[in-house]
C-alpha positions as a printed NumPy array, in Angstrom:
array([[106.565,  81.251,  62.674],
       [105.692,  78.374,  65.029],
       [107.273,  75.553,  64.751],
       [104.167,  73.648,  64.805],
       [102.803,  75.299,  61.831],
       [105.996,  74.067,  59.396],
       [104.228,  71.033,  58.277],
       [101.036,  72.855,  57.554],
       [103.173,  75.74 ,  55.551],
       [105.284,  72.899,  53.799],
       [101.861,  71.046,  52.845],
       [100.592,  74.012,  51.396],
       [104.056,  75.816,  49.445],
       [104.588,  72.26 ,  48.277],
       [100.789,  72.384,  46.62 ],
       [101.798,  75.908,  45.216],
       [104.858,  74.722,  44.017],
       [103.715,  71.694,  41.778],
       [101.054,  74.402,  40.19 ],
       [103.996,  76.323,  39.037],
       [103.326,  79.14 ,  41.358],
       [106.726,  80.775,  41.984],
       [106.395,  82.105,  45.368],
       [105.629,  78.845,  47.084],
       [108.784,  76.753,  44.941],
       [110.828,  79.86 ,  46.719],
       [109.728,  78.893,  49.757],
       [109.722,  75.15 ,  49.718],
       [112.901,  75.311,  48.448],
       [113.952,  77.637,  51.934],
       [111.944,  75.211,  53.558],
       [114.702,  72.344,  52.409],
       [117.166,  74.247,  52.795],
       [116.615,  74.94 ,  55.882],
       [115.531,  71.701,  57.106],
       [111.659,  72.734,  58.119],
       [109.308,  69.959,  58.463],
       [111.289,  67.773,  55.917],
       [114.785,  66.736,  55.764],
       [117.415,  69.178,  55.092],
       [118.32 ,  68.973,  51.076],
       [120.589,  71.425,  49.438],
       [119.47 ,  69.466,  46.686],
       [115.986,  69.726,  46.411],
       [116.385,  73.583,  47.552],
       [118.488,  74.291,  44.258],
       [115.372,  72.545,  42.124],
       [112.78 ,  74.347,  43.16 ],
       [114.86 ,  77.75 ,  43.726],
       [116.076,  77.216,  40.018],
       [112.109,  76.853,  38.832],
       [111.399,  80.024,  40.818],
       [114.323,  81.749,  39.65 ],
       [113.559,  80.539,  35.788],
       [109.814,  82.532,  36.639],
       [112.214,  85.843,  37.851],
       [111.944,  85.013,  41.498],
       [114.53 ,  87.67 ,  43.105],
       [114.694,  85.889,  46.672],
       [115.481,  82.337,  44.486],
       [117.519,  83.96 ,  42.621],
       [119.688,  85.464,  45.132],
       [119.826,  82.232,  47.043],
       [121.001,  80.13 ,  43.972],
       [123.811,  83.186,  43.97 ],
       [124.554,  82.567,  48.044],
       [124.7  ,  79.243,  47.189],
       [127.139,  79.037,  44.278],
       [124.412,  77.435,  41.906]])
């Protein structure tokens, strides 16, 4: 993806996410992981991969697993 399109794609998984739609906490939390358009936070990755994973997200799920949570 474009660089310049992160902070459009965090806007919108972040609007996802607070619905409760698991697909866009899974990415949002890749998207703090991984530091794209927001400030790198292991932390705030392992909440929202956790509320993805708790809605049988396999990609969350496998990343709490990489990352010992």
């Amino acid at each position: 993806m474009d660089q310049k399109k992160y902070p459009e794609a965090f806007k919108y998984n972040a609007f996802a996410a607070q619905r409760g739609n698991a697909y866009g906490q899974g990415q949002l939390g890749y998207m703090y992981e991984a530091g794209l358009a927001t400030r790198k936070s292991i932390d705030s990755a392992v909440k929202w991969y956790r509320l993805a994973a708790q809605q049988g997200d396999p990609y969350s799920i496998s990343r709490l697993k990489e990352l010992g949570k």
